[in-house]
C-alpha positions, 0 to 999 in steps of 0.5 A, a space after each residue: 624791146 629787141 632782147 634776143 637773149 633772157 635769163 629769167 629768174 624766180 623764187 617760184 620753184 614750180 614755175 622754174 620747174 614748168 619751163 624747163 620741162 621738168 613738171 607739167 602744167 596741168 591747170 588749163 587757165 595756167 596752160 594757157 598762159 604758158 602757151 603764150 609764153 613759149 609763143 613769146 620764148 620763140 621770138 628769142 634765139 636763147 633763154 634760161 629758167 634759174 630758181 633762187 630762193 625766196 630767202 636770197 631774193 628779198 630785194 626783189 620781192 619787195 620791189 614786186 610787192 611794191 609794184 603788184 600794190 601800186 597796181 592794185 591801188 589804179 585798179 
């Protein structure tokens, strides 16, 4: 897509925490995921993690559901 900088935005205080280093990812199946994510990271020349709350955010969890559904319904 070209992007050069991300700021990525979740409700998922565990994960926010994970990427910013501040908890470790101790499940392997997860770990390897997060492996390729930061290979992915170092194609950026910047990123950022923010937490928002479920709460503030239910626009975009509708939307997510909506598409995880959508998915679902292919499968």
């Amino acid at each position: 897509m070209g992007l050069k900088s991300v700021h990525f935005v979740s409700d998922s205080l565990m994960l926010v925490n994970q990427m910013n280093g501040v908890y470790a990812v101790k499940n392997r199946d997860l770990s390897l995921v997060y492996g390729d994510i930061w290979e992915l990271l170092g194609k950026l020349d910047s990123y950022s993690f923010e937490h928002v709350p479920r709460a503030q955010n239910a626009k975009a969890d509708k939307e997510v559901n909506r598409v995880i559904d959508e998915y679902l319904k292919r499968e």
